[in-house]
C-alpha positions as CSV (number, residue, x, y, z in Angstrom):
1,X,117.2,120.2,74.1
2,X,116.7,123.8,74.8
3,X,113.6,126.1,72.9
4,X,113.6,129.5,73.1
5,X,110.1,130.4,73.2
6,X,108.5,134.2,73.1
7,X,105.6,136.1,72.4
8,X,104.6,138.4,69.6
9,X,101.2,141.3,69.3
10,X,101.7,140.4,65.5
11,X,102.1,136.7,64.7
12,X,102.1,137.3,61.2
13,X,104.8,140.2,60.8
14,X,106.7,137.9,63.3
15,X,106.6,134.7,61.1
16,X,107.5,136.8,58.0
17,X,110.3,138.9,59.9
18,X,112.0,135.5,61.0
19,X,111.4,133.6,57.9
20,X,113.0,136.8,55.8
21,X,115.7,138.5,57.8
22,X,117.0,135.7,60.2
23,X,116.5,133.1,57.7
24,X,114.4,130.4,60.0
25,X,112.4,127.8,58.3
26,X,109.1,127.6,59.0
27,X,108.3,124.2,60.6
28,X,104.4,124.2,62.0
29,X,102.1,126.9,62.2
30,X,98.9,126.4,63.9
31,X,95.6,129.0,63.3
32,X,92.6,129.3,65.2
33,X,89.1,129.3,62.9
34,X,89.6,132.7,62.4
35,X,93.2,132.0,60.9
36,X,95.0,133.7,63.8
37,X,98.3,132.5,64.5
38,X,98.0,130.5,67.9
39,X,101.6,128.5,68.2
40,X,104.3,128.4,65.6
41,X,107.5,126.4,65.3
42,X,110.4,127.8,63.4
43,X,113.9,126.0,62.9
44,X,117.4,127.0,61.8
45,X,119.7,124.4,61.6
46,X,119.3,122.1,64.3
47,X,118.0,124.3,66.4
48,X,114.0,125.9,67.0
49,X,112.4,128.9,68.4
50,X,108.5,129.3,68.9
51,X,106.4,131.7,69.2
52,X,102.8,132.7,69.9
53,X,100.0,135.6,70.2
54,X,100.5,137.6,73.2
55,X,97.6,136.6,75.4
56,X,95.7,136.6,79.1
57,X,97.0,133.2,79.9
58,X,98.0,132.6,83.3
59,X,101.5,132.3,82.4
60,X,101.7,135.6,81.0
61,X,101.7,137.4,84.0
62,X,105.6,136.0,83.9
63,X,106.1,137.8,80.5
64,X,106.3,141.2,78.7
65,X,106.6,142.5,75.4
66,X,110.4,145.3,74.9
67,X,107.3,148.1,74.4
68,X,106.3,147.4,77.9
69,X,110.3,147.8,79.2
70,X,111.3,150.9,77.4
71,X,112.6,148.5,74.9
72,X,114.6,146.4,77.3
73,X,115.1,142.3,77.0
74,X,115.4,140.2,79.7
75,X,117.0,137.3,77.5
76,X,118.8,138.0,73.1
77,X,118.2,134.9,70.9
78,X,121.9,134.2,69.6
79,X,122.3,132.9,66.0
80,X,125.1,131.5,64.5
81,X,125.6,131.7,60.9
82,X,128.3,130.8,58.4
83,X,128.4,134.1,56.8
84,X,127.7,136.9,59.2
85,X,128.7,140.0,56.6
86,X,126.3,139.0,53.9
87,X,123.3,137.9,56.4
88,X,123.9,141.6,58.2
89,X,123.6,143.2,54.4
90,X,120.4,140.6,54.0
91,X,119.0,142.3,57.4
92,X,119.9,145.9,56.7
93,X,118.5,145.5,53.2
94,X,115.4,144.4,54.5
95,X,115.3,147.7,56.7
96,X,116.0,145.4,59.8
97,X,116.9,148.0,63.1
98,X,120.9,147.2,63.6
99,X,121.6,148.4,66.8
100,X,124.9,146.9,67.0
101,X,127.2,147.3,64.3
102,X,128.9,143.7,63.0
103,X,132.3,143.9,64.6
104,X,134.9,141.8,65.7
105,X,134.8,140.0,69.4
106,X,137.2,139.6,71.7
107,X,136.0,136.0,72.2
108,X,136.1,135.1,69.1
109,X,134.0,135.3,66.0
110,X,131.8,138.3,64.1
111,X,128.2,139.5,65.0
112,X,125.9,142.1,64.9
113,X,122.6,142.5,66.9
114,X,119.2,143.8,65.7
115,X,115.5,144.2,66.6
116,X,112.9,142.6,65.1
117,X,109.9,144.7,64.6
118,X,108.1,144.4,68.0
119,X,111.8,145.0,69.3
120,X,113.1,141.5,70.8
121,X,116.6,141.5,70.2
122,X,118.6,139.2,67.9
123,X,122.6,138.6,67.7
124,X,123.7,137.1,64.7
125,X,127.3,135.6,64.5
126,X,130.3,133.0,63.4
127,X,131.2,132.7,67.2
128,X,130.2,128.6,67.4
129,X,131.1,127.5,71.4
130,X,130.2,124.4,70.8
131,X,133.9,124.2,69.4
């Protein structure tokens, strides 16, 4: 099994964000005693993604926030979805960043791509390669 894990300055607007305009499920959130957001688990479908406070660990010195790239990613989470058109209206309704218009690709399927609000990028489509 394969988790996508990342890092967010705002934990909170994160879990919200994915909850509202991707449409995860939230699965286990765990606080510290001052009720910041330490580790959370999100799912959609079968599949999770987890996040957690951006931090002075000694693994972040592998990591970096978009803001700290000139809003480059390294790696887009890629979400399939039965119904791309109304999940895109969901996201722009929400006031989600689109920064790829849903279109057709030549590979098959329909997608669109977005930022989330600390500007990770997100593709949401039909395209299934699992068959």
């Amino acid at each position: 099994m394969l988790i996508p894990a990342t890092r967010y300055a705002d934990c909170d607007g994160a879990l919200t964000f994915l909850k509202k305009v991707i449409g995860m499920e939230e699965l286990a959130v765990h606080r510290d005693e001052t009720g910041t957001i330490q580790h959370a688990e999100m799912r959609m479908g079968d599949s999770l993604f987890m996040f957690g406070p951006e931090a002075d660990t000694p693994f972040s010195r592998y990591m970096t926030a978009p803001r700290d790239t000139g809003g480059r990613e390294t790696t887009v989470m890629y979400v399939i979805v039965g119904d791309v058109e109304t999940h895109n209206a969901k996201a722009m309704a929400a006031g989600a960043t689109i920064i790829v218009p849903l279109e057709e690709q030549a590979h098959g399927g329909l997608q669109y791509s977005l930022r989330d609000p600390e500007g990770h990028v997100w593709t949401i489509g039909t395209y299934d390669p699992r068959g």
